[in-house]
PAGUPA-51882 format. One line per 8 residues: number of its first residue (from 0); their letters; for each residue x, z, y of C-alpha. Coordinates in steps of 0.5 Angstrom, whole numbers, plus 500, padded with zeros to 3 digits. Example, Ala and Ser with C-alpha at 12.3 -4.5 7.8 and 13.67 -1.06 7.14 Angstrom:
<recs>
0 = AS = 525 516 491 ~ 527 514 498
</recs>
This chain:
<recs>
0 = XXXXXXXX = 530 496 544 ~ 524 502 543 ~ 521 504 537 ~ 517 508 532 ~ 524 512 531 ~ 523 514 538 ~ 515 517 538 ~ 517 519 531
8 = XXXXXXXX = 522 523 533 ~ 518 527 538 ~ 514 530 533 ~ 516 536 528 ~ 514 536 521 ~ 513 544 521 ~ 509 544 527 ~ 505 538 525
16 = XXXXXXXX = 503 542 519 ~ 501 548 521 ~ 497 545 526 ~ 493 541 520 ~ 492 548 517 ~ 490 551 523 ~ 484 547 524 ~ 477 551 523
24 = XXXXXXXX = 470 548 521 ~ 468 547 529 ~ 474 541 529 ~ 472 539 523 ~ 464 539 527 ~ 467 535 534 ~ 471 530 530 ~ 465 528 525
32 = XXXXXXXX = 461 527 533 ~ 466 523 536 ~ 465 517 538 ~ 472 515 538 ~ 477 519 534 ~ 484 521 536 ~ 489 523 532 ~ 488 530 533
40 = XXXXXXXX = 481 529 531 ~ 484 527 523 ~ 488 532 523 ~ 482 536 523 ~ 479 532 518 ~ 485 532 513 ~ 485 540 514 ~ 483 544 508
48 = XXXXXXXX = 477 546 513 ~ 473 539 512 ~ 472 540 504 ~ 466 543 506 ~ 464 537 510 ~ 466 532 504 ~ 460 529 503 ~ 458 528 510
56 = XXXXXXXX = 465 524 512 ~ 463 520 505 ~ 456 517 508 ~ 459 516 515 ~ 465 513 511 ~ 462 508 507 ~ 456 507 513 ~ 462 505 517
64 = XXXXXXXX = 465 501 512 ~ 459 496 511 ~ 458 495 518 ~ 465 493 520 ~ 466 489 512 ~ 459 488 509 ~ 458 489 502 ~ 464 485 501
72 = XXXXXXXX = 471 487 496 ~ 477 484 497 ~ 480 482 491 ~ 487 481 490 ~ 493 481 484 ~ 501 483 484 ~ 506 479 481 ~ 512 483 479
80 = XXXXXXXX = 518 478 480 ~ 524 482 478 ~ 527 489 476 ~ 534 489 478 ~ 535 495 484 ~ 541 498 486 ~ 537 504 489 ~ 537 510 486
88 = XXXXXXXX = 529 513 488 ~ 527 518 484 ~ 520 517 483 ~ 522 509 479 ~ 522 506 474 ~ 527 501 476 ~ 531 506 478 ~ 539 503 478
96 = XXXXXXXX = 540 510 474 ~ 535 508 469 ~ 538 504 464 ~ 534 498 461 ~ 534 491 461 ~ 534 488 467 ~ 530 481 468 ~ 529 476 475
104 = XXXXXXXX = 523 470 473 ~ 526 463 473 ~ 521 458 477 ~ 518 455 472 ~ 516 464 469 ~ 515 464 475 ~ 509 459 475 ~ 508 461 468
112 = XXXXXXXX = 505 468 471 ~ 502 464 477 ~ 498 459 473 ~ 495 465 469 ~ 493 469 475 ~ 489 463 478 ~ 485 463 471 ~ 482 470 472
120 = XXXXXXXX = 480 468 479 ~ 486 470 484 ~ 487 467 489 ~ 491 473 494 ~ 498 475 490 ~ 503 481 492 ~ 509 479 490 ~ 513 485 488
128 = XXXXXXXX = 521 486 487 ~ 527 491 486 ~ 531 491 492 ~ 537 488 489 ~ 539 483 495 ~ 544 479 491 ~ 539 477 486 ~ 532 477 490
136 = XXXXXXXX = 535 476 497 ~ 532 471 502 ~ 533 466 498 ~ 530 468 492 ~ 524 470 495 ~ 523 463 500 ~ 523 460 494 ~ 519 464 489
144 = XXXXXXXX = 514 463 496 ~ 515 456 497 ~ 514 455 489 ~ 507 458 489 ~ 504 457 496 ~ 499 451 494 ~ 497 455 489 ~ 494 462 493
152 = XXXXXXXX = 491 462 500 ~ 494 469 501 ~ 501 471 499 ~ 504 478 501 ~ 510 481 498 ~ 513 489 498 ~ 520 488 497 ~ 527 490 500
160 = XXXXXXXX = 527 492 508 ~ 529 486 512 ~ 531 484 518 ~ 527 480 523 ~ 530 474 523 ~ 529 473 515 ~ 521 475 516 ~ 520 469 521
168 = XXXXXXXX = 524 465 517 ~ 520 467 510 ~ 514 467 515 ~ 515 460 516 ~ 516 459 509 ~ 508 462 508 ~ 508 469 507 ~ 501 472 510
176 = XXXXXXXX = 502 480 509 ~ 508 485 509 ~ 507 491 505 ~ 512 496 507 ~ 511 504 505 ~ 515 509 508 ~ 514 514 502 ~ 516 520 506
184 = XXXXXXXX = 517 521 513 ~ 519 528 511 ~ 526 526 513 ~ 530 531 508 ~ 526 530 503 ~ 527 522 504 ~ 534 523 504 ~ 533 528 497
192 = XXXXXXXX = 529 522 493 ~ 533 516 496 ~ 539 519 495 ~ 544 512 493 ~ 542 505 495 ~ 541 501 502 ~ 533 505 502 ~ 537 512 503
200 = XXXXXXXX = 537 509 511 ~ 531 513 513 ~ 531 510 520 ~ 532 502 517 ~ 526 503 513 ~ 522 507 518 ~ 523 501 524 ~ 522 495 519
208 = XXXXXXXX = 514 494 521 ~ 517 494 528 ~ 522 488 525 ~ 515 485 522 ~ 511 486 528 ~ 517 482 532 ~ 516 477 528 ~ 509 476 529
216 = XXXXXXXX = 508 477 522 ~ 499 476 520 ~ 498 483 517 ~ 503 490 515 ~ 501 494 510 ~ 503 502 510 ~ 502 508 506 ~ 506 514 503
224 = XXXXXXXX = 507 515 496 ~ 503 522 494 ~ 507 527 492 ~ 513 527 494 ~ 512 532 500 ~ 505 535 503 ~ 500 529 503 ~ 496 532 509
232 = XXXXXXXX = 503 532 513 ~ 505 525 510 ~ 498 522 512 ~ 498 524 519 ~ 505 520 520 ~ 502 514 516 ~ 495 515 522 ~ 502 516 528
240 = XXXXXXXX = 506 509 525 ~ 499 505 525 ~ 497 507 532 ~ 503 505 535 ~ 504 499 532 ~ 496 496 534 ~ 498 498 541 ~ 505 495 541
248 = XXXXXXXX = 504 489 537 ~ 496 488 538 ~ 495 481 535 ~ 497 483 527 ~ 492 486 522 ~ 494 493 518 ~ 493 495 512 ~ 494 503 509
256 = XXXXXXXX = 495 504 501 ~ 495 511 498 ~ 498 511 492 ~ 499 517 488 ~ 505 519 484 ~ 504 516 477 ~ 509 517 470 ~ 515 512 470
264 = XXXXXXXX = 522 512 466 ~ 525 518 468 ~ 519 521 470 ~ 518 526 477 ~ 513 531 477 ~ 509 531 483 ~ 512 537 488 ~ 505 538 492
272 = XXXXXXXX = 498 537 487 ~ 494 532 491 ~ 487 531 487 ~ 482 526 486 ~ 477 530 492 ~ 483 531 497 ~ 484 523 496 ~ 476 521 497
280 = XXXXXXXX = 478 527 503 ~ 483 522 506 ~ 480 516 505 ~ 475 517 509 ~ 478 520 514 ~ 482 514 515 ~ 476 510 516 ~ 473 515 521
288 = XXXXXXXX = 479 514 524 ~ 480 508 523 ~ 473 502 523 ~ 478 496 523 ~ 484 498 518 ~ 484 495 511 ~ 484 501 506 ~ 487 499 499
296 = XXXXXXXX = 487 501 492 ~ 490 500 486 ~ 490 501 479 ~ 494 506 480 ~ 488 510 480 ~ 483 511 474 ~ 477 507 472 ~ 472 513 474
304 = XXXXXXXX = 475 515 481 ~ 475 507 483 ~ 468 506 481 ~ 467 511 485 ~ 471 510 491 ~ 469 502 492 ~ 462 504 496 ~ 465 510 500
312 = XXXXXXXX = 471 507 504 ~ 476 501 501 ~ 475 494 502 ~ 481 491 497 ~ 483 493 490 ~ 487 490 484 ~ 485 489 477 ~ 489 488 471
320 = XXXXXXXX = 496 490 474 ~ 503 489 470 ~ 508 494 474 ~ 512 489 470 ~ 516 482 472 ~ 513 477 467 ~ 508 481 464 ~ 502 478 465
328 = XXXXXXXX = 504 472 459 ~ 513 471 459 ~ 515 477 457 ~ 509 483 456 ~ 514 488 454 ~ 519 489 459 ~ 519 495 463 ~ 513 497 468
336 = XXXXXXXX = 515 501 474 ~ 510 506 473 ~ 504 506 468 ~ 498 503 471 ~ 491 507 469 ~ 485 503 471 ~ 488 497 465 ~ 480 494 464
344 = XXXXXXXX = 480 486 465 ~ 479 482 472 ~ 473 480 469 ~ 470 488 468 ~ 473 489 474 ~ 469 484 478 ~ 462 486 474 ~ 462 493 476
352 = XXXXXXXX = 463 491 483 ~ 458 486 482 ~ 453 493 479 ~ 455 497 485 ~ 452 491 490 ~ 459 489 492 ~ 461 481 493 ~ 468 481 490
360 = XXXXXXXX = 471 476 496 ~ 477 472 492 ~ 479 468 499 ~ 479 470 507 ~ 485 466 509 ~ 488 459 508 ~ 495 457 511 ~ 496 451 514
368 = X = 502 448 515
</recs>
């Protein structure tokens, strides 16, 4: 059965790279009067040779962004269920190499966290696990999604890669989204951060969106994890995945996330530096690529660079994270898989959405069963 592996596997990383640096002012000035971007026209928008153009691809950005979501925000809450894992990654905190205490919700924890996320407002919640198959396989999280379904219009989860047949099975159960980043598609580069565990298989990992689109599954989300390799190249893979993926499996929505390499136990110093303005750089590219794709943003980021990204490109963020299962109310202690920046409330955070003119939306999807 074809897929991604196959497309991914006609490009080389090197040349992808020197094409990106290759581009001069003149592709940048094509790209920002194309009607409709191809992927060569973001390549010329990620490349060194935008910086100057920053500001026009920001009013073009956020004009685009309003005219397709409105002032609107999505809002929505992780809700970390377990710390075990059995990879070694590099890059985490809940690395199986790091050692610290373990810890997996019971429902009735799980409930705990649920029932003071519904106090602040949530009502979108991405659960989030180790890949520790054993202990938050299937059958766990089946059951975490049927303890909480009435509670949230909107469930998503980012854990382990699995296969389709366990996606149809928890889809019917009430999951809404899938967020699956490949972290590098710099193969060896892949291979060096993961080099232990069941997410040291490239390719399995590579072709889990094509087992969620098989499984008809509402939304896939997509990103890399900035700073493990150059962010431009990574980026341009990521715009590569998600155009195969709406031509293959048009009836699925699709997110992109950006995350940027932040401390952890153990911590990794990021390999190529990516700065606050190549960020809002490739947002907006993506958005001029892309009027349609979900763009996310997390705590991760700062509270400076959030208030200043919301108007510019992005349709959902996250407010007052725990990178930590329990960490909301049953255990705040425990430990987080990376610090988190922007820690104000999810009630600052909604007002200074409000200030900036944007509506917060807590609910866009009700599942029915």
């Amino acid at each position: 059965m074809k897929t991604f592996q196959t497309l991914f596997e006609s490009y080389n990383w090197d040349d992808v790279l020197r094409s990106i640096y290759s581009k001069t002012q003149t592709d940048v000035v094509r790209a920002l009067h194309s009607e409709r971007l191809d992927l060569d026209d973001f390549k010329a928008l990620l490349s060194p040779a935008a910086r100057p153009f920053l500001e026009i691809m920001a009013q073009k950005s956020s004009s685009i962004t309003k005219k397709r979501f409105g002032n609107t925000i999505q809002m929505y809450a992780p809700m970390y269920l377990s710390n075990e894992c059995q990879n070694i990654c590099t890059y985490c905190g809940f690395s199986m190499t790091n050692k610290i205490p373990r810890r997996t919700l019971t429902d009735s924890e799980i409930i705990e966290e649920v029932s003071y996320l519904k106090s602040k407002g949530h009502n979108h919640i991405l659960l989030v696990t180790g890949e520790a198959n054993k202990t938050v396989g299937v059958s766990y999280i089946k059951n975490a999604i049927t303890l909480i379904r009435s509670y949230f219009a909107n469930i998503t989860i980012e854990v382990q890669p699995l296969d389709q047949e366990d996606y149809e099975e928890l889809i019917a159960a009430g999951l809404y989204a899938v967020l699956v980043y490949q972290e590098t598609y710099h193969q060896k580069e892949y291979k060096k951060h993961h080099p232990k565990g069941k997410k040291s298989n490239f390719k399995y990992r590579l072709e889990t969106p094509d087992r969620l689109g098989r499984a008809q599954v509402h939304k896939i989300g997509l990103g890399a994890l900035f700073g493990l390799e150059d962010w431009r190249a990574d980026s341009f893979f990521t715009a590569l995945h998600l155009r195969y993926l709406q031509k293959t499996y048009w009836k699925t929505k699709y997110s992109v996330s950006f995350p940027r390499l932040r401390p952890h136990s153990g911590g990794l110093e990021p390999k190529v530096e990516m700065t606050d303005r190549d960020l809002v750089q490739l947002i907006c590219a993506f958005r001029l690529f892309d009027a349609d794709v979900e763009l996310s943003m997390s705590t991760r980021e700062s509270e400076l660079f959030r208030e200043h990204i919301v108007n510019l490109g992005i349709t959902s963020i996250s407010a007052a994270s725990k990178t930590n299962p329990g960490g909301y109310v049953v255990e705040q202690q425990s430990l987080e898989q990376f610090q988190i920046s922007d820690e104000r409330s999810t009630e600052a955070i909604t007002r200074m959405l409000k200030d900036k003119g944007l509506e917060v939306v807590w609910k866009d999807w009700e599942y029915f069963n």
